[in-house]
Legacy VTK file of the C-alpha trace (Angstrom):
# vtk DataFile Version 3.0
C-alpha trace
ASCII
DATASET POLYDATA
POINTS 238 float
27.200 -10.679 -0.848
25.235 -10.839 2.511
21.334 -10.995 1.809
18.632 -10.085 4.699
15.238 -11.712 4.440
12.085 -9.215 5.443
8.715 -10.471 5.723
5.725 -8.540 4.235
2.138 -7.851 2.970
2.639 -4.196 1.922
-0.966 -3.808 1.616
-0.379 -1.352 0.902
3.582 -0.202 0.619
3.726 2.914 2.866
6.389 5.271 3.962
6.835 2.975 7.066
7.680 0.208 5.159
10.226 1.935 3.153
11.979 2.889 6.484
11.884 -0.181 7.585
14.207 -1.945 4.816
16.586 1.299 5.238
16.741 0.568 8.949
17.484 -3.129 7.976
20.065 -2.647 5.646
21.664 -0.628 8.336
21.665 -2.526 11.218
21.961 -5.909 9.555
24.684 -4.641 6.610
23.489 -6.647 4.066
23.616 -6.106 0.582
20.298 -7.649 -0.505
16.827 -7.635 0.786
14.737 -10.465 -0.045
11.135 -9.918 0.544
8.602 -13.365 1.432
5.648 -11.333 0.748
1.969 -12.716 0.724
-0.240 -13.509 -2.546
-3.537 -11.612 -3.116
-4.617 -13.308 0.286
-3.458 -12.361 3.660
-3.850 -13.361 7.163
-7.450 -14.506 8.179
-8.164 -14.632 4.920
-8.694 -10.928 4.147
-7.877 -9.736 0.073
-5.499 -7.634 -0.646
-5.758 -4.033 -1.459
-4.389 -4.652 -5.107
-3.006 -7.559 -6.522
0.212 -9.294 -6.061
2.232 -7.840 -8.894
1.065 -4.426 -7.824
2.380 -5.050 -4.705
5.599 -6.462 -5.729
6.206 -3.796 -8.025
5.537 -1.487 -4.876
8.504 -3.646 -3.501
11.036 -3.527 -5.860
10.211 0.448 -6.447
10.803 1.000 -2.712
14.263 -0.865 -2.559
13.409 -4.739 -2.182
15.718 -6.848 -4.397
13.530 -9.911 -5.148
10.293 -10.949 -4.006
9.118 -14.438 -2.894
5.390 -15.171 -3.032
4.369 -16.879 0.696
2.265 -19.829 -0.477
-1.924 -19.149 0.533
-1.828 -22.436 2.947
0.923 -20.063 4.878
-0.003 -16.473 3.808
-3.603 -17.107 5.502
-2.956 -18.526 8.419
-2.194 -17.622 11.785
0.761 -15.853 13.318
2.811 -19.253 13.772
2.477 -20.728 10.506
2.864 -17.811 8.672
6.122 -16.901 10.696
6.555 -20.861 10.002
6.636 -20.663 6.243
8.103 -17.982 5.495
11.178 -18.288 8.122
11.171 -21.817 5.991
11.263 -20.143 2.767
14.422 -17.309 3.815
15.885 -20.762 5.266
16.009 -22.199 1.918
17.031 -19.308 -0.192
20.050 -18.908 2.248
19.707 -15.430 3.498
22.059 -14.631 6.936
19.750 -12.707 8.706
15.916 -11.885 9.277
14.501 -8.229 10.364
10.906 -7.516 11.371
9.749 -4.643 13.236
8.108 -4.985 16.175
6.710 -2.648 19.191
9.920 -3.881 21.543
12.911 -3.473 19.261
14.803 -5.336 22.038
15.950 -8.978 19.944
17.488 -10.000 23.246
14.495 -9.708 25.122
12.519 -12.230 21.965
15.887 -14.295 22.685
15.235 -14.208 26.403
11.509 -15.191 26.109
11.963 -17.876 23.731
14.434 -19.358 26.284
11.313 -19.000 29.008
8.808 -20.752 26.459
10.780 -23.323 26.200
10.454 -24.512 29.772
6.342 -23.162 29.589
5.571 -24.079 26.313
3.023 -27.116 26.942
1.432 -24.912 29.707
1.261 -22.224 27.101
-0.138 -24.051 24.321
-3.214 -25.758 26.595
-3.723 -21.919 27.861
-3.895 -20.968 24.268
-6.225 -24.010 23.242
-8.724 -23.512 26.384
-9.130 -19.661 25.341
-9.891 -20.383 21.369
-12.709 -22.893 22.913
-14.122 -20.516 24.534
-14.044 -18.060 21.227
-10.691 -15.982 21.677
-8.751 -14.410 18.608
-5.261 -16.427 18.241
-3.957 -12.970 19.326
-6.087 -12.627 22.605
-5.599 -16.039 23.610
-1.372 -15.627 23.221
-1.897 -12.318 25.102
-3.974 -14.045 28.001
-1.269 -16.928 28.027
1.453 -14.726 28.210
0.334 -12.896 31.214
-1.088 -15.874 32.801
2.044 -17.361 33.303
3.463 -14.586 34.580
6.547 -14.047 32.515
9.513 -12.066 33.480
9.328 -8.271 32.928
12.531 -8.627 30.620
10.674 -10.777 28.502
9.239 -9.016 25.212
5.133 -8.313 25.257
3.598 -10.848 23.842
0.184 -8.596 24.176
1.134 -6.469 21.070
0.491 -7.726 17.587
3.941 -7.535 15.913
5.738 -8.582 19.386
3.748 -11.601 18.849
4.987 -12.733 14.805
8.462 -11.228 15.999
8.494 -14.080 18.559
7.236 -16.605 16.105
9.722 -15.923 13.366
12.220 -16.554 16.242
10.780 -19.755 17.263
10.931 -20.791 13.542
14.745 -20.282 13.364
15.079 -22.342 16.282
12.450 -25.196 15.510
14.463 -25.158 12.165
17.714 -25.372 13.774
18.631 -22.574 11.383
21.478 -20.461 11.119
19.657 -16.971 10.181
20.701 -14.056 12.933
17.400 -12.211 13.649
16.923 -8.543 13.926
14.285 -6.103 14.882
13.742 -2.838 14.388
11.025 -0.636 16.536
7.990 0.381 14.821
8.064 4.126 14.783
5.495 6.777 14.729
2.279 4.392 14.406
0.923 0.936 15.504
0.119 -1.856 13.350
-3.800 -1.333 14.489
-4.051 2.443 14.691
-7.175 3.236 12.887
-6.765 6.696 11.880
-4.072 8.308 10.526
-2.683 10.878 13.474
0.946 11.822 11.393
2.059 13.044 7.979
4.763 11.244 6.988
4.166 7.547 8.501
0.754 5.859 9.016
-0.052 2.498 9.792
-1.471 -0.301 6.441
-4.696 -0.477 8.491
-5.297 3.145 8.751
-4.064 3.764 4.955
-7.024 1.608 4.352
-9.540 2.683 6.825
-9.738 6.369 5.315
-9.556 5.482 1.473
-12.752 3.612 2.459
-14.371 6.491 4.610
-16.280 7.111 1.508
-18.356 4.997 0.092
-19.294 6.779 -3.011
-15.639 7.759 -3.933
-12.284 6.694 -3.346
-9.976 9.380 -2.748
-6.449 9.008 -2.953
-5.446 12.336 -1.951
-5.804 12.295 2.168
-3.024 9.547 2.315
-0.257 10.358 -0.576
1.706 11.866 2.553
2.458 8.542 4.196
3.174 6.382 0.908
5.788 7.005 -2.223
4.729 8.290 -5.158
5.651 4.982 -6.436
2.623 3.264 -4.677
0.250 6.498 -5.149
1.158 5.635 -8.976
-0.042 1.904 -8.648
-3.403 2.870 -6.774
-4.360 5.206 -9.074
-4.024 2.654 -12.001
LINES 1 239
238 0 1 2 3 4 5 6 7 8 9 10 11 12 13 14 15 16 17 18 19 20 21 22 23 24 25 26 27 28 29 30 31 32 33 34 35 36 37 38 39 40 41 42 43 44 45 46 47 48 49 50 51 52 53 54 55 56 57 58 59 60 61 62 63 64 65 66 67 68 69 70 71 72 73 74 75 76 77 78 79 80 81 82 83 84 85 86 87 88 89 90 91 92 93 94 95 96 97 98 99 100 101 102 103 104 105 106 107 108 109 110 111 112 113 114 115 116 117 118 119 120 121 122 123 124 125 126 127 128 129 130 131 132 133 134 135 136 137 138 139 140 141 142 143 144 145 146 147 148 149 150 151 152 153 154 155 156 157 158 159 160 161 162 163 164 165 166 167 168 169 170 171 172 173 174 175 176 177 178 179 180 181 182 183 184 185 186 187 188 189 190 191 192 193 194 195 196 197 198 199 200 201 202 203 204 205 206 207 208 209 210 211 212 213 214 215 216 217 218 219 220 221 222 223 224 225 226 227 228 229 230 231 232 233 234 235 236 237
């Protein structure tokens, strides 16, 4: 039995998500999708829509197998520890292969610019220091980096937000000297930080979130239970 390790917040599980562990199971033919998912704390800090078992009941509703809980000193931090622990975690359970989605959904071109980084990396990392000094997000300052050193065009974008975990995940592998075959898929339809919903069957977590909070005396479910199952619409009404 060949098990594929996805990494998630599902915050909350959306039509998106649900075609991303199809796409997985496809491309990487595994049998079994293990989920590392985050507690009720997520990167920077921010709480979760719901709580963890909602969320993991999301999960295993929408076709995850198991689901691993990301420790908080990982869960919150930025995008290299997080990629960190959890890559650690699907390490130690033994899955074959990883798949995120990212805005390339080239893994040769992550495999190309980790080779690159490897040769840049202390340049990178005093770029990266120098720009959080002077106030950057993590993301800004690995964006600024990235284009500062001038990076080959068949590298992946390191400006993009899921571009950037994809190529920490696959940094993890290596600094792990694992044996887990990465995959990506492309993100389809919307962006990780589109704030409005602009189609009807896939929207992005951030959007999901930004219009059931558009009203602050109510909270309507009914504008987004197009772009989630009716598994999750169930959860968020309860």
């Amino acid at each position: 039995m060949k098990a594929v390790g996805i990494v998630v917040e599902y915050n909350p599980f959306h039509n998106g998500h649900f075609y991303h562990i199809q796409e997985t199971k496809k491309v990487t033919g595994a049998d079994l999708v293990i989920a590392v998912m985050s507690g009720n704390f997520l990167q920077r800090g921010e709480p979760a829509l719901v709580s963890k078992w909602a969320r993991t009941k999301m999960a295993l509703e929408g076709s995850v197998d198991i689901v691993v809980e990301l420790p908080y000193a990982f869960a919150t931090q930025k995008a290299e520890v997080f990629a960190f622990g959890s890559v650690s975690l699907l390490h130690a359970l033994g899955v074959e292969s990883i798949c995120f989605g990212s805005e390339s959904g080239d893994i040769q071109a992550f495999l190309q610019t980790l080779d690159i980084m490897k040769t840049k990396r202390e340049e990178f990392d005093d770029f990266i220091q120098t720009s959080l000094k002077e106030g950057k997000s993590y993301p800004r300052a690995a964006a600024d980096a990235f284009q500062s050193l001038q990076i080959s065009q068949s590298a992946v974008d390191l400006s993009q937000p899921n571009n950037i975990l994809g190529f920490h995940y696959i940094q993890a592998i290596h600094n792990l000297k694992s044996k887990i075959k990465p995959f990506t898929i492309k993100r389809t339809k919307a962006n990780y930080h589109d704030p409005y919903m602009v189609d009807l069957n896939i929207a992005s977590a951030t959007s999901i979130r930004n219009t059931l909070f558009s009203k602050s005396d109510s909270l309507d479910l009914e504008p987004i239970q197009t772009v989630i199952p009716d598994t999750t619409f169930s959860h968020l009404l309860a």
